[in-house]
Each structure stands twice: as C-alpha cells, then as structure tokens.
FIDO-116367 format. One record per residue (C-alpha): residue in three letters; x, y, z. Coordinates in nm, 3 decimals. Example, Ala and Ser with C-alpha at 12.3 -4.5 7.8 and 13.67 -1.06 7.14 Angstrom:
% FIDO-116367
<rec residuo="Ala" c1="1.230" c2="-0.450" c3="0.780"/>
<rec residuo="Ser" c1="1.367" c2="-0.106" c3="0.714"/>
% end
This chain:
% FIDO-116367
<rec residuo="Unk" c1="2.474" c2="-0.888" c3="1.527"/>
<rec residuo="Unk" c1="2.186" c2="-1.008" c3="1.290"/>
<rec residuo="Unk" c1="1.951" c2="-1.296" c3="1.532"/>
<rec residuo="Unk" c1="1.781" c2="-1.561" c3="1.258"/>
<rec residuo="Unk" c1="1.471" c2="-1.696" c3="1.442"/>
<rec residuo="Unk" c1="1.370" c2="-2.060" c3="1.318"/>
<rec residuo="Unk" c1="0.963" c2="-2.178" c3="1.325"/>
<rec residuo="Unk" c1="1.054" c2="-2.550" c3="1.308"/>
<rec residuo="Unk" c1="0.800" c2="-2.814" c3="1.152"/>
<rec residuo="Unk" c1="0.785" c2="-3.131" c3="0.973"/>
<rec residuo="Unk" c1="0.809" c2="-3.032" c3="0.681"/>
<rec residuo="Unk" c1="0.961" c2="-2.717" c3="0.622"/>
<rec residuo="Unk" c1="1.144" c2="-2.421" c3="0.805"/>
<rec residuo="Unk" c1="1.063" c2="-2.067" c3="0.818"/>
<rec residuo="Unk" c1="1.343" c2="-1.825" c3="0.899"/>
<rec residuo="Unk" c1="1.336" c2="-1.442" c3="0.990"/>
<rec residuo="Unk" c1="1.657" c2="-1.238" c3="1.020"/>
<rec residuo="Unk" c1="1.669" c2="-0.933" c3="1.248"/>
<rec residuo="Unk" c1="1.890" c2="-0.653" c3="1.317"/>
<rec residuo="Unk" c1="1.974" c2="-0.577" c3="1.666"/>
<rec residuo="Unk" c1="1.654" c2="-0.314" c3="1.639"/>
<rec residuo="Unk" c1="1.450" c2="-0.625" c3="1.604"/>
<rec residuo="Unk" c1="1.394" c2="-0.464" c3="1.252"/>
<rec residuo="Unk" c1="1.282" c2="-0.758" c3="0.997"/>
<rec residuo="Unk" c1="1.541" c2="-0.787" c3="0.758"/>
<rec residuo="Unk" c1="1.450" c2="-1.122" c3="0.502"/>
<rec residuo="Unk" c1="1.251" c2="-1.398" c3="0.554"/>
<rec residuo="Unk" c1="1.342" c2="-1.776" c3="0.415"/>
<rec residuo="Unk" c1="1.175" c2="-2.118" c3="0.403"/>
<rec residuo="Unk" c1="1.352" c2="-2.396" c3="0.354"/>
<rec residuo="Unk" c1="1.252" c2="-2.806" c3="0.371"/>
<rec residuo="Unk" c1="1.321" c2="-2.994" c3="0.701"/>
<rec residuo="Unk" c1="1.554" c2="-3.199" c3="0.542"/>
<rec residuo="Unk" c1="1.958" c2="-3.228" c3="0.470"/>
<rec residuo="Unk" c1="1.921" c2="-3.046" c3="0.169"/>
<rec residuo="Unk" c1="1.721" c2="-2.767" c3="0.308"/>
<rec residuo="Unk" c1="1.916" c2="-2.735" c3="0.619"/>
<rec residuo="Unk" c1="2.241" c2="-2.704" c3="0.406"/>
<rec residuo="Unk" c1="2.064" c2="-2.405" c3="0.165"/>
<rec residuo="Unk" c1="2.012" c2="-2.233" c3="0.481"/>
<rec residuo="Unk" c1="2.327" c2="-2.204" c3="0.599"/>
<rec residuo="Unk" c1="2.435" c2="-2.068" c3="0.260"/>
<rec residuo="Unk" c1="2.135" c2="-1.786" c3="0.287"/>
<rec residuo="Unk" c1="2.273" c2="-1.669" c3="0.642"/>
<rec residuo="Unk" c1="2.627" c2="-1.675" c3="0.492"/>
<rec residuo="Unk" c1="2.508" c2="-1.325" c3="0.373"/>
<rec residuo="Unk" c1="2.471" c2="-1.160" c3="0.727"/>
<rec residuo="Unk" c1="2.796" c2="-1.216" c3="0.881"/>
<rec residuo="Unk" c1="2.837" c2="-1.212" c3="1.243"/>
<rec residuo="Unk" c1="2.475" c2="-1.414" c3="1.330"/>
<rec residuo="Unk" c1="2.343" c2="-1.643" c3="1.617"/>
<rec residuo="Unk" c1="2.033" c2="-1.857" c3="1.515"/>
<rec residuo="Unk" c1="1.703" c2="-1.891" c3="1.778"/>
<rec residuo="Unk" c1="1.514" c2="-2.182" c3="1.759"/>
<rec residuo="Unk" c1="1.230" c2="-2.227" c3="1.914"/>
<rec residuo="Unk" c1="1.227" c2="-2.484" c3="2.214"/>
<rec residuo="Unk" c1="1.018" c2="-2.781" c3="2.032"/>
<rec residuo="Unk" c1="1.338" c2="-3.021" c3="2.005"/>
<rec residuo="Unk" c1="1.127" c2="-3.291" c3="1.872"/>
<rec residuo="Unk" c1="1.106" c2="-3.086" c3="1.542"/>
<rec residuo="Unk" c1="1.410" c2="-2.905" c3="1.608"/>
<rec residuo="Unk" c1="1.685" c2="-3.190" c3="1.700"/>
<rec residuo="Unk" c1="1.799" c2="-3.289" c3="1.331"/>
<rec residuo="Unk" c1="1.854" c2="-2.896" c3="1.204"/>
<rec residuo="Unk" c1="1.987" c2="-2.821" c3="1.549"/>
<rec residuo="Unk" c1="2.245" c2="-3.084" c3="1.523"/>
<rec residuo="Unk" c1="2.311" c2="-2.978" c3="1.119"/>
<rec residuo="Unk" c1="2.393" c2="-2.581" c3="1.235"/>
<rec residuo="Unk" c1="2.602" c2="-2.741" c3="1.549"/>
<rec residuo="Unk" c1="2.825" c2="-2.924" c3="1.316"/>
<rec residuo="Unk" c1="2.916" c2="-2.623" c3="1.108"/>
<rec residuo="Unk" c1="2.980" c2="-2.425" c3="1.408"/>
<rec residuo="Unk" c1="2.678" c2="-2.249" c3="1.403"/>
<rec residuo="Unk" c1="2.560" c2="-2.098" c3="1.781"/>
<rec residuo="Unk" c1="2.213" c2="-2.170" c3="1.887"/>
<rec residuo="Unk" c1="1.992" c2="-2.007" c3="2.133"/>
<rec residuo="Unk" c1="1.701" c2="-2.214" c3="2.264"/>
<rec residuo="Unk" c1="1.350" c2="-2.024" c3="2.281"/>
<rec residuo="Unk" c1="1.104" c2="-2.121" c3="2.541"/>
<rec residuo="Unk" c1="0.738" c2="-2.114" c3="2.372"/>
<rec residuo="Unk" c1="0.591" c2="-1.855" c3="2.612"/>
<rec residuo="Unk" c1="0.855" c2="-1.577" c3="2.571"/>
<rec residuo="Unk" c1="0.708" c2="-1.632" c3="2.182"/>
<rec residuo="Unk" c1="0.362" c2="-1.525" c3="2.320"/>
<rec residuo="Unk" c1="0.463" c2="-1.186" c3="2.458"/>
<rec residuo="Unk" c1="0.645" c2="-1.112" c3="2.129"/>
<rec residuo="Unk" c1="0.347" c2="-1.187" c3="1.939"/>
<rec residuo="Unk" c1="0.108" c2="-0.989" c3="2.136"/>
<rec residuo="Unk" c1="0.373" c2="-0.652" c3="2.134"/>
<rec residuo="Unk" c1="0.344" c2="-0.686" c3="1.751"/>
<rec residuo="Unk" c1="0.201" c2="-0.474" c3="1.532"/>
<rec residuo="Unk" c1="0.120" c2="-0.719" c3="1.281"/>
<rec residuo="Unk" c1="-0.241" c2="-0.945" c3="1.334"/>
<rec residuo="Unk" c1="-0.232" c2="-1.347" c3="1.288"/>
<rec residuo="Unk" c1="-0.043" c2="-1.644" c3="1.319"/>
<rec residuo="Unk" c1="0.183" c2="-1.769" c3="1.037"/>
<rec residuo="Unk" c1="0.522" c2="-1.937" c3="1.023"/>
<rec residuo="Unk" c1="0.703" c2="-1.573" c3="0.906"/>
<rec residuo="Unk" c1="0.518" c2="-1.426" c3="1.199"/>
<rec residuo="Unk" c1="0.645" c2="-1.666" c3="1.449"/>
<rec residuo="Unk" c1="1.000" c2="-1.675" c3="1.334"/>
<rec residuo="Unk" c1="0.968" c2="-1.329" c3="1.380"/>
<rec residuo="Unk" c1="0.866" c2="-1.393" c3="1.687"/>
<rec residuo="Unk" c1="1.142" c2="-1.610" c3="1.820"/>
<rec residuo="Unk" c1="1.396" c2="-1.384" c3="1.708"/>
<rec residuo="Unk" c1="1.275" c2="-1.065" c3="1.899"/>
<rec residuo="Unk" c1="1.240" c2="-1.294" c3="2.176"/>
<rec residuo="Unk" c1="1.587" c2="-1.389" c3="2.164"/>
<rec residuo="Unk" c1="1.678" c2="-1.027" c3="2.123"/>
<rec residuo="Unk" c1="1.507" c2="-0.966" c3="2.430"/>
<rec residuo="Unk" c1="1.635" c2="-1.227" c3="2.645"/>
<rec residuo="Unk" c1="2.020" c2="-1.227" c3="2.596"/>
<rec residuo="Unk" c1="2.071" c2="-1.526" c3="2.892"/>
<rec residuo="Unk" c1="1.893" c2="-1.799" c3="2.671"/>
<rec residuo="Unk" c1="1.988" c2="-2.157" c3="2.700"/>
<rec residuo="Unk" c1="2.257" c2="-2.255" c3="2.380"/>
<rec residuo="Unk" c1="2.182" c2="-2.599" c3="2.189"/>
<rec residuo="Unk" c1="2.440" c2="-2.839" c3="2.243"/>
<rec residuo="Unk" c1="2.450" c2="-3.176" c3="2.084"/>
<rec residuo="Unk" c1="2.266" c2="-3.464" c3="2.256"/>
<rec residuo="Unk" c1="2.467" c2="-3.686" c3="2.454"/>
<rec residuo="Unk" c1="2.413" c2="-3.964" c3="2.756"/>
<rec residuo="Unk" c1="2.141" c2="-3.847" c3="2.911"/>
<rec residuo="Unk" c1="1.905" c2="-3.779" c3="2.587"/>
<rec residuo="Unk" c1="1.961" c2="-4.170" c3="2.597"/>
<rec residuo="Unk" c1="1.844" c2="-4.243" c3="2.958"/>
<rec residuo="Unk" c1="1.524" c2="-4.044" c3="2.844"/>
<rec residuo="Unk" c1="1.445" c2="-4.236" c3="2.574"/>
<rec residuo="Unk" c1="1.533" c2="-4.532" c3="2.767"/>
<rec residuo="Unk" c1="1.292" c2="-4.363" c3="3.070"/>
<rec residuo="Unk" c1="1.002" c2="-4.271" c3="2.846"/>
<rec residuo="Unk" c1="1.022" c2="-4.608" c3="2.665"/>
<rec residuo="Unk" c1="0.991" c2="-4.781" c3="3.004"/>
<rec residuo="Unk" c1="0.725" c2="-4.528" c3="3.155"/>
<rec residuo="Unk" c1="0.510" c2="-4.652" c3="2.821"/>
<rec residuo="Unk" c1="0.512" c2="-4.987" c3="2.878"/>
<rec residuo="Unk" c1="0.389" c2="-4.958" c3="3.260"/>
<rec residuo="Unk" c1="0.103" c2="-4.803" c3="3.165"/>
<rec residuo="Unk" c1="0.054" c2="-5.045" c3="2.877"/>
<rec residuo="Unk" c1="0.081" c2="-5.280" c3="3.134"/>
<rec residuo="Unk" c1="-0.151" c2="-5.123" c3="3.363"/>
<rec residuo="Unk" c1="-0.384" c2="-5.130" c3="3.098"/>
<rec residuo="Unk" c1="-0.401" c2="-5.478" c3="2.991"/>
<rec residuo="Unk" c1="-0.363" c2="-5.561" c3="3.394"/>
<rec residuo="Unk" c1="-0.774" c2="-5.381" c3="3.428"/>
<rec residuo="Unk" c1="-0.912" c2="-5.522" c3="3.151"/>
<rec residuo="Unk" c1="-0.775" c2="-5.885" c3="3.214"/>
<rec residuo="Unk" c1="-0.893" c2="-5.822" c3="3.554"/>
<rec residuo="Unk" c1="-1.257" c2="-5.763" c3="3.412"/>
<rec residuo="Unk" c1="-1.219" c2="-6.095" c3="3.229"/>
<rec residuo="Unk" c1="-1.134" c2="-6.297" c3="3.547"/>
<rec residuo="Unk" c1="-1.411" c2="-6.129" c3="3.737"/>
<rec residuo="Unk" c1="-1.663" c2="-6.258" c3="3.473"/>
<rec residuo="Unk" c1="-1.537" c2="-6.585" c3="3.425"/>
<rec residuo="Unk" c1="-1.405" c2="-6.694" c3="3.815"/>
<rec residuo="Unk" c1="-1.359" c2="-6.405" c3="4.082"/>
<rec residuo="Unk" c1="-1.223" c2="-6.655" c3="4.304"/>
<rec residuo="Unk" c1="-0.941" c2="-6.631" c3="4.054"/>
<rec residuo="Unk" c1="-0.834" c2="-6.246" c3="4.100"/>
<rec residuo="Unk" c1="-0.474" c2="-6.223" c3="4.162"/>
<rec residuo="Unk" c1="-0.389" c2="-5.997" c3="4.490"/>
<rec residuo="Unk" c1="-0.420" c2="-5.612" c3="4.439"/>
<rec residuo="Unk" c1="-0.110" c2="-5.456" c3="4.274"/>
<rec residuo="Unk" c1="0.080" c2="-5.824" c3="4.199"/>
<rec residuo="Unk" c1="-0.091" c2="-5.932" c3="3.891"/>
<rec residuo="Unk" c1="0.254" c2="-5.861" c3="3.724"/>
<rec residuo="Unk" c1="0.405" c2="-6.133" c3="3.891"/>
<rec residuo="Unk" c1="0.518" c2="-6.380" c3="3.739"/>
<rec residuo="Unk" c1="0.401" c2="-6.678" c3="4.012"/>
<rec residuo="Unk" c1="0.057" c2="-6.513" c3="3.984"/>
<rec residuo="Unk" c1="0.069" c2="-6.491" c3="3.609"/>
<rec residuo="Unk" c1="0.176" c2="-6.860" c3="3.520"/>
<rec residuo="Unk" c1="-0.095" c2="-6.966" c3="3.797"/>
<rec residuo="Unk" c1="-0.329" c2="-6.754" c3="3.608"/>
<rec residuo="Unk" c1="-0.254" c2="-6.899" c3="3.257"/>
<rec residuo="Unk" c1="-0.316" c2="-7.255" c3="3.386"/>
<rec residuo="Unk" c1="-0.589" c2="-7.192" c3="3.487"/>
<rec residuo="Unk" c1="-0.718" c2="-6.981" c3="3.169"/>
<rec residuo="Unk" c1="-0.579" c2="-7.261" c3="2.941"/>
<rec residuo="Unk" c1="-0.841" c2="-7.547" c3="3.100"/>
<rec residuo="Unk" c1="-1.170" c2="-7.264" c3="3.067"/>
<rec residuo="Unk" c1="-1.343" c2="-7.244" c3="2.747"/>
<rec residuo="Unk" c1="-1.526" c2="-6.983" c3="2.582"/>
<rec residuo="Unk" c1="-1.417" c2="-6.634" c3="2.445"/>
<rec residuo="Unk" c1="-1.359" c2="-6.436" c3="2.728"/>
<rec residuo="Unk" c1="-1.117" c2="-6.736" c3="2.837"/>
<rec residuo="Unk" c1="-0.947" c2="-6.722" c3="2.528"/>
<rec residuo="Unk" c1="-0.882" c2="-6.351" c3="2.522"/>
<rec residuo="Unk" c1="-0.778" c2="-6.335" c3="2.915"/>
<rec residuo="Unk" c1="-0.530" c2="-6.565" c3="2.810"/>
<rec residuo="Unk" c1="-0.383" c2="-6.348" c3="2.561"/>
<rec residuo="Unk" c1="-0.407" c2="-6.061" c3="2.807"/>
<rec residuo="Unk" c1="-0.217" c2="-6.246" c3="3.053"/>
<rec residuo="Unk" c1="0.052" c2="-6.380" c3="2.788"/>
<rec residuo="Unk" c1="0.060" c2="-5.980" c3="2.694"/>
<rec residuo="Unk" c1="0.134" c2="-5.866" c3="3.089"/>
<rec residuo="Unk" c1="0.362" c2="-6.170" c3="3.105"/>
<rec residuo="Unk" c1="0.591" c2="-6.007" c3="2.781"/>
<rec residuo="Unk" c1="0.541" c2="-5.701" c3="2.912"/>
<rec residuo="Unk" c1="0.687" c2="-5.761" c3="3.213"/>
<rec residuo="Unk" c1="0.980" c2="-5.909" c3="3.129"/>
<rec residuo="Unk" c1="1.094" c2="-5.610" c3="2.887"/>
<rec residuo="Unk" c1="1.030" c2="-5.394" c3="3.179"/>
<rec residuo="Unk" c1="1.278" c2="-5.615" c3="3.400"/>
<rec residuo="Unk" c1="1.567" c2="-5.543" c3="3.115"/>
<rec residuo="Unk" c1="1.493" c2="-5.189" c3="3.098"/>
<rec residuo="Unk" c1="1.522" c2="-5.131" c3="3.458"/>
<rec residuo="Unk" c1="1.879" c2="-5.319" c3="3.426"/>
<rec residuo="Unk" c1="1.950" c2="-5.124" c3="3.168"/>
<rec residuo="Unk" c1="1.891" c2="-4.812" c3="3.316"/>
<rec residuo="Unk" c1="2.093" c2="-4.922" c3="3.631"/>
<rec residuo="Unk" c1="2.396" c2="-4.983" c3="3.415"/>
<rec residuo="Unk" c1="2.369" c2="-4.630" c3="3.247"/>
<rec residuo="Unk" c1="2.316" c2="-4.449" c3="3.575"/>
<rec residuo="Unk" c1="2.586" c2="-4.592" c3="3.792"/>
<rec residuo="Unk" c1="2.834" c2="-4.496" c3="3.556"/>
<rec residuo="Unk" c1="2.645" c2="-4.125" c3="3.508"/>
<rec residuo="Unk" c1="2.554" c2="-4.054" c3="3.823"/>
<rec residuo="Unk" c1="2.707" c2="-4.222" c3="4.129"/>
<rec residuo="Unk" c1="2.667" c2="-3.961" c3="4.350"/>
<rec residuo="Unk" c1="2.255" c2="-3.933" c3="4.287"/>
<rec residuo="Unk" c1="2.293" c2="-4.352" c3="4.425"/>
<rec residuo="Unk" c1="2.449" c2="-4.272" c3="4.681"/>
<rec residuo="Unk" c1="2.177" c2="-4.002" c3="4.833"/>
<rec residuo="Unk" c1="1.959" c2="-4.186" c3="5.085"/>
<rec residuo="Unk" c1="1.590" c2="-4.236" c3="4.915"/>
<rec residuo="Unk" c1="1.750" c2="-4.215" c3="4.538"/>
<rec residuo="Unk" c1="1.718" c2="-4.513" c3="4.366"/>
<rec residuo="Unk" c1="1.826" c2="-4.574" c3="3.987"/>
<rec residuo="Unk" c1="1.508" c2="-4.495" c3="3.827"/>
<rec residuo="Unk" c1="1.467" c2="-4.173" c3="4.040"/>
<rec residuo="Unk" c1="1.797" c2="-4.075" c3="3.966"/>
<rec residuo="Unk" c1="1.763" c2="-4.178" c3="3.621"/>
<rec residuo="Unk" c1="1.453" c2="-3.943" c3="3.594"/>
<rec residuo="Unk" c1="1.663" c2="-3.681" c3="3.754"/>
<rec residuo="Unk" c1="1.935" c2="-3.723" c3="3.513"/>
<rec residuo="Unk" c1="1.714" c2="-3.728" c3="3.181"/>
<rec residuo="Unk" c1="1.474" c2="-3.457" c3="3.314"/>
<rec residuo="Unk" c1="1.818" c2="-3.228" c3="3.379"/>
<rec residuo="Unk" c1="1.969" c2="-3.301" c3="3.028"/>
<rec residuo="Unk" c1="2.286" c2="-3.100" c3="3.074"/>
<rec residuo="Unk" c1="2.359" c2="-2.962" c3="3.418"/>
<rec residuo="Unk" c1="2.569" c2="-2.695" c3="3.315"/>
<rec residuo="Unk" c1="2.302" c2="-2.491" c3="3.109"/>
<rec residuo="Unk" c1="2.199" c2="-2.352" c3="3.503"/>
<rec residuo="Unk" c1="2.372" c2="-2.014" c3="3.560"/>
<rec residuo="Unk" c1="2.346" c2="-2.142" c3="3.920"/>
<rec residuo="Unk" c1="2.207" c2="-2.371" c3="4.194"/>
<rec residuo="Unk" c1="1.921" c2="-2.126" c3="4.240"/>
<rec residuo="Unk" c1="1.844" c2="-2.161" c3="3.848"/>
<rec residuo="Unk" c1="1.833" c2="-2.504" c3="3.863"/>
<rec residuo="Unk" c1="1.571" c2="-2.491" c3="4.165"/>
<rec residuo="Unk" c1="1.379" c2="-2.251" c3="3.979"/>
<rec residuo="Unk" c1="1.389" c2="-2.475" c3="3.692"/>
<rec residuo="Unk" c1="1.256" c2="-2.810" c3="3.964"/>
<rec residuo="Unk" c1="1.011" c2="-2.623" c3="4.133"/>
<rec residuo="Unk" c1="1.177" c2="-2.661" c3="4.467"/>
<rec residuo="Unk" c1="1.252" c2="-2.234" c3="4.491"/>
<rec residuo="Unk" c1="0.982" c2="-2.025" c3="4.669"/>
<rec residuo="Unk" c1="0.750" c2="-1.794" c3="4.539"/>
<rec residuo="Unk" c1="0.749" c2="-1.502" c3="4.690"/>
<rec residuo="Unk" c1="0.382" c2="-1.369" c3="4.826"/>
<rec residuo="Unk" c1="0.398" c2="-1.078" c3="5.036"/>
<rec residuo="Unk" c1="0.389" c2="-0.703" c3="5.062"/>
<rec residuo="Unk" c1="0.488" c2="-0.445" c3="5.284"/>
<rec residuo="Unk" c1="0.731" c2="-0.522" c3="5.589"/>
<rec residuo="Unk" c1="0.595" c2="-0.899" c3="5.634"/>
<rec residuo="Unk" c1="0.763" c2="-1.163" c3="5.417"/>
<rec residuo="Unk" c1="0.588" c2="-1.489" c3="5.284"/>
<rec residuo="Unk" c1="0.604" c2="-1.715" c3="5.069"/>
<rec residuo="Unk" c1="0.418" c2="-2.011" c3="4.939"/>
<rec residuo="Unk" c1="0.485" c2="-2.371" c3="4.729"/>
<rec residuo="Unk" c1="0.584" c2="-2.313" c3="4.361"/>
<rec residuo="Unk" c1="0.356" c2="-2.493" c3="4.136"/>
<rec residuo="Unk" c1="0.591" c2="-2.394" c3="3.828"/>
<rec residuo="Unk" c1="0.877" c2="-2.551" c3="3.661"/>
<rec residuo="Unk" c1="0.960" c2="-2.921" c3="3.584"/>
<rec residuo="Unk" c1="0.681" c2="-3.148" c3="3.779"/>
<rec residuo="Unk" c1="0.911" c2="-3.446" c3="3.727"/>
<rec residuo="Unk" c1="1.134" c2="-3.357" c3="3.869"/>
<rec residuo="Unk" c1="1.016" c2="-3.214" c3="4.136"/>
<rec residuo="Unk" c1="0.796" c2="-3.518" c3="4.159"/>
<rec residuo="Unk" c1="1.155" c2="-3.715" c3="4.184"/>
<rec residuo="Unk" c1="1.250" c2="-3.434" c3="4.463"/>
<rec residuo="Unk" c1="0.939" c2="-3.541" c3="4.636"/>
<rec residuo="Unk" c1="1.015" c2="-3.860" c3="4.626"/>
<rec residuo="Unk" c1="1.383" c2="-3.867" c3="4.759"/>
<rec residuo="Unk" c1="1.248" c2="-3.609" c3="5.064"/>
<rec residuo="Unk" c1="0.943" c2="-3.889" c3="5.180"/>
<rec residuo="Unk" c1="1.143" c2="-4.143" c3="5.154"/>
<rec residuo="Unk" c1="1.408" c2="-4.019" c3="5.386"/>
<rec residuo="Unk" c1="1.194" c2="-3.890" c3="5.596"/>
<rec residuo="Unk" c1="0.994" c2="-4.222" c3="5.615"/>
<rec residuo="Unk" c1="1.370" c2="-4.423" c3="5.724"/>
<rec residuo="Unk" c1="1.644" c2="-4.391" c3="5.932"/>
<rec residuo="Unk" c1="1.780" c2="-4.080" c3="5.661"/>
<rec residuo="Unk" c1="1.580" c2="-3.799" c3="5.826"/>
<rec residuo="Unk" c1="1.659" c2="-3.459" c3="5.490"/>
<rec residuo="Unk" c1="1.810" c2="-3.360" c3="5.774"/>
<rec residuo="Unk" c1="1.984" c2="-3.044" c3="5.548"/>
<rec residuo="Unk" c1="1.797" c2="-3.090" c3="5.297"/>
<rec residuo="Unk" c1="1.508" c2="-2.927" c3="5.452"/>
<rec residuo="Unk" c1="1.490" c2="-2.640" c3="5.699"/>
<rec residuo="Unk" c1="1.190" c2="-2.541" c3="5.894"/>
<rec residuo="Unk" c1="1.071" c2="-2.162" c3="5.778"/>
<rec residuo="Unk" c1="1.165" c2="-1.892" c3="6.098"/>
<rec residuo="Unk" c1="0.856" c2="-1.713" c3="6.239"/>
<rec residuo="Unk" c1="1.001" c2="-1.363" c3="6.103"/>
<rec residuo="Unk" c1="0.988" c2="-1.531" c3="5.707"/>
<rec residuo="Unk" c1="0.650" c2="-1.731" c3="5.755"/>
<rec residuo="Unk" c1="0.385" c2="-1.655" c3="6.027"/>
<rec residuo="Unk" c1="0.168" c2="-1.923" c3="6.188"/>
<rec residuo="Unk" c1="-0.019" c2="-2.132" c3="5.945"/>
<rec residuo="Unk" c1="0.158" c2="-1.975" c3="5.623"/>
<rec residuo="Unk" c1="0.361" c2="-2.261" c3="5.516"/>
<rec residuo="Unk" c1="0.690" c2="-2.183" c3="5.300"/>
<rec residuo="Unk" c1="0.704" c2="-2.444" c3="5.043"/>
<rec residuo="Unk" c1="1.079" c2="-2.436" c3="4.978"/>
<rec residuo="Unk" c1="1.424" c2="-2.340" c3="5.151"/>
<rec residuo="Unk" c1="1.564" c2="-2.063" c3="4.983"/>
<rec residuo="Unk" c1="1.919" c2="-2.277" c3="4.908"/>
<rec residuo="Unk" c1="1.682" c2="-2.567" c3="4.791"/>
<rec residuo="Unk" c1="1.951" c2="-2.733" c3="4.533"/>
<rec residuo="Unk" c1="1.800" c2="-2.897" c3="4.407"/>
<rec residuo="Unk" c1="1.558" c2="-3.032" c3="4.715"/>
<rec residuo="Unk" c1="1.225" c2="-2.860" c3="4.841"/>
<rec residuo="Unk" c1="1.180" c2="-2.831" c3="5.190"/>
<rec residuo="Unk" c1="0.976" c2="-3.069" c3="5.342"/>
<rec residuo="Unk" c1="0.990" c2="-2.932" c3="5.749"/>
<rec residuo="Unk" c1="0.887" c2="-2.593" c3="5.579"/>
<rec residuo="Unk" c1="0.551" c2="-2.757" c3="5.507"/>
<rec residuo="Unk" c1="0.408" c2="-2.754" c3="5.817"/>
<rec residuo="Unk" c1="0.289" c2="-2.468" c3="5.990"/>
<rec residuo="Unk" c1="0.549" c2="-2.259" c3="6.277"/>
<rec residuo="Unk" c1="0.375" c2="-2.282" c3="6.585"/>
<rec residuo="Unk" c1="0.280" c2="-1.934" c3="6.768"/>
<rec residuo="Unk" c1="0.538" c2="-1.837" c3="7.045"/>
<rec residuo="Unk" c1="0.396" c2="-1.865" c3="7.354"/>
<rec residuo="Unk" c1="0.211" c2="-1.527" c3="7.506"/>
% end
C-alpha cells in the first residue's frame, strides 16, 4: 500500500508517495487546476494499490478532492496538527511544500482511523447558507454603531431602543426623520439606515431559507425542546456528515460535550473540555439553557456527577454518554454528605 500525501494551495499541488515504511518514494507538483489534477492521477497510476491524504484545508482542497472522488480515488482527510508531530519526528530541517506532503502522508500512515473525503452534499449548502447569514449580522451590527454615533450627534432624542434599531417601524421612523435634517452627517445616517434597512430584509429570506432546508434535513433536531432552525441548522452544517463518527462518544469528543479526564491515583475527576468544535458546542449550550430556562427541564440530557466521580466543588463538565449534549446539572458543585 503506497499513501500519496497532498500539500494543497492555490496554485499548485505538491505530492509525496510513501511506502508503508513511511520511506519517500517520488515527489510531484502539479497546478491546482483540471489539467493538473488529471496529470496526477496518471503519475499515481504507477503505484498500484494507493490511498491519497490530503490535508484537512477543504477550502483549497474541495475541487481536487472532488476530481480524485470521481475517478474512484479513496481519500483520507488529515487534521493540521497530526502534520506538526510528523514534522518535528523528521530528520529533515524546514518547511517546504515536499516537506509537508511528506508530512501528511506519514501522518496518515500513522493514524489508520482517518476521516475519508466524501463529496459535498446538503449540508455543505446550509453552511454556506449559515456563514452567508452570520456575515451579514455582523455587517449589520456594524452599520447599526456607527449610525448610532450619527444620531447621537445630530438628535439623541432620536436613538432607537437598545437592540431594535433593525426594525423596520424604528427604521422608516428614523429615515423620516433623517430625510427633513440637513448637513453631512444627516446625509450619511441616512444611507446607514437605508443600508440596515437592505440588510435586514436579506436576513429575513435567509432565515426562511434556512427553515425550508432544515425541516426537510433535520426534523428530529425541530422537534428537541430549545432547538430552533438556525440552531439546528448550525448543528447540521457544523456536523457535515454524521456518519464519519465511529460512535456517539466520537461525535461528543468532536462537540466538546465529553469530559476530560483530570485525576490520578484511586480518586476520579474530571473537568469541562475546552477542545473540539466551539459551535457547536456553543449550539449544545444553547439547546441545554434554553430548556432549562422553560417548562423542558434536559431532564436526560444532563445528569448530576455522583460524589464517588466528582468530590465537592470539582465540577464535571460533561456526562460521560453526552450525545451529543453536555451536562448542565454536572456544573454545579455535589454538596458534602452530611457528617
């Protein structure tokens, strides 16, 4: 089995074949296009049985990734910081694109349980829809503070209420008023507040548009009390494919929501994770407050730590089935049994 480890850029890819020694066998760099993607397929013709590592950047990666899919090529995702140990066990000095091909291969050499690339499907679209929307509310926010500046120099008396400037009652209000002032600062508040009004509106049809996509994705995240569509959207697009988890432990490694163990000798502990994907464990965070805030209580979702697993004013962070939620019970403290 010869591994072919891909440094992906721009503009070009570098490719380093290794026998299952992690011996270097040929190096190859090819142009990040159709043309170079197809010469490299020919070039690893040569080693027969193969699997190609990428390294995890699928920004630069997605087009050849999707080119070696659709010849049946198999692909084995590398995570950047497995890259880092393979570099420093070298015996080679310095950073080039040969060296860090090199690199990903005897990573994936190492690590035989590596996520495979698989071709982007519904969720990569409820991302880009996600992202897209997450950029215009803080392009939003943005023009909402510096039109707010404006209406404090001009009329202060004219400050919409905190956190509704976005309205559109407040806005149209606003813009009458802005189109009877004169002066500069009048004139460019009212451009602000034309801005925030657009803005605002395109944020409206996202959110729709993200509802539609998720109901049909992901009824059962809906239907979880404190989930709404953008959480479970997040969830969703955050995830990418669900069945790249070995298990539901994975997967709450992968969140955040598993514990860390922090102990030694016969007295277990352990504390809050402050690894993995913060958004979704920010969307985890989220669903637990919010039930626990209503008339849901996590109920099974969380579990309070025993005394024998976390002694008085230790607080576990997680359950250890957490799948994918974090314990929220587990947060606070077990109080001392009585003497």
């Amino acid at each position: 089995m010869v591994v072919l480890g891909i440094d992906a850029h721009k503009r070009s890819h570098t490719v380093a074949a290794v026998d299952a020694a992690g011996r270097l066998l040929a190096t190859k760099t090819v142009s990040a296009d159709a043309a170079g993607h197809l010469l490299l397929v020919r070039w690893a013709g040569q080693f027969g049985e193969r699997r190609f590592a990428v390294e995890d950047c699928r920004p630069l990666s997605r087009r050849l990734e999707a080119d070696l899919l659709a010849v049946g090529e198999r692909i084995a995702r590398v995570p950047p910081k497995l890259m880092a140990k393979a570099r420093d066990s070298a015996r080679s000095y310095g950073k080039s694109d040969p060296i860090d091909a090199l690199a990903v291969a005897r990573a994936a050499l190492r690590e035989p349980d590596l996520p495979t690339a698989v071709l982007d499907g519904p969720p990569r679209q409820l991302r880009l829809l996600v992202d897209h929307r997450a950029g215009l509310v803080a392009e939003r926010t943005r023009v909402i503070n510096q039109l707010r500046w404006h209406i404090h120099e001009i009329n202060p008396d004219w400050q919409p209420p905190a956190r509704s400037a976005h309205r559109p009652k407040h806005l149209t209000l606003l813009r009458g008023r802005l189109a009877d002032a004169t002066g500069l600062v009048a004139e460019l508040a009212g451009e602000l507040a034309q801005r925030c009004a657009q803005l605002t509106v395109r944020i409206g049809e996202l959110d729709r548009q993200i509802s539609e996509h998720i109901a049909v994705l992901a009824p059962t995240l809906l239907a979880l009390p404190g989930c709404g569509s953008l959480t479970a959207a997040r969830i969703v697009a955050q995830t990418a494919d669900i069945t790249r988890f070995r298990s539901q432990h994975a997967y709450a490694r992968h969140n955040g929501s598993a514990p860390v163990p922090v102990w030694s000798g016969n007295q277990q502990r352990h504390r809050l994770s402050r690894i993995g994907n913060r958004q979704l464990n920010s969307c985890l965070h989220t669903i637990a407050i919010t039930q626990l805030s209503t008339t849901h209580p996590a109920g099974s979702s969380t579990s309070a730590a025993s005394p024998t697993e976390t002694p008085a004013g230790k607080p576990c962070g997680c359950s250890n089935d957490a799948y994918p939620t974090s314990s929220i019970d587990a947060s606070k403290p077990t109080p001392r049994s009585a003497p």
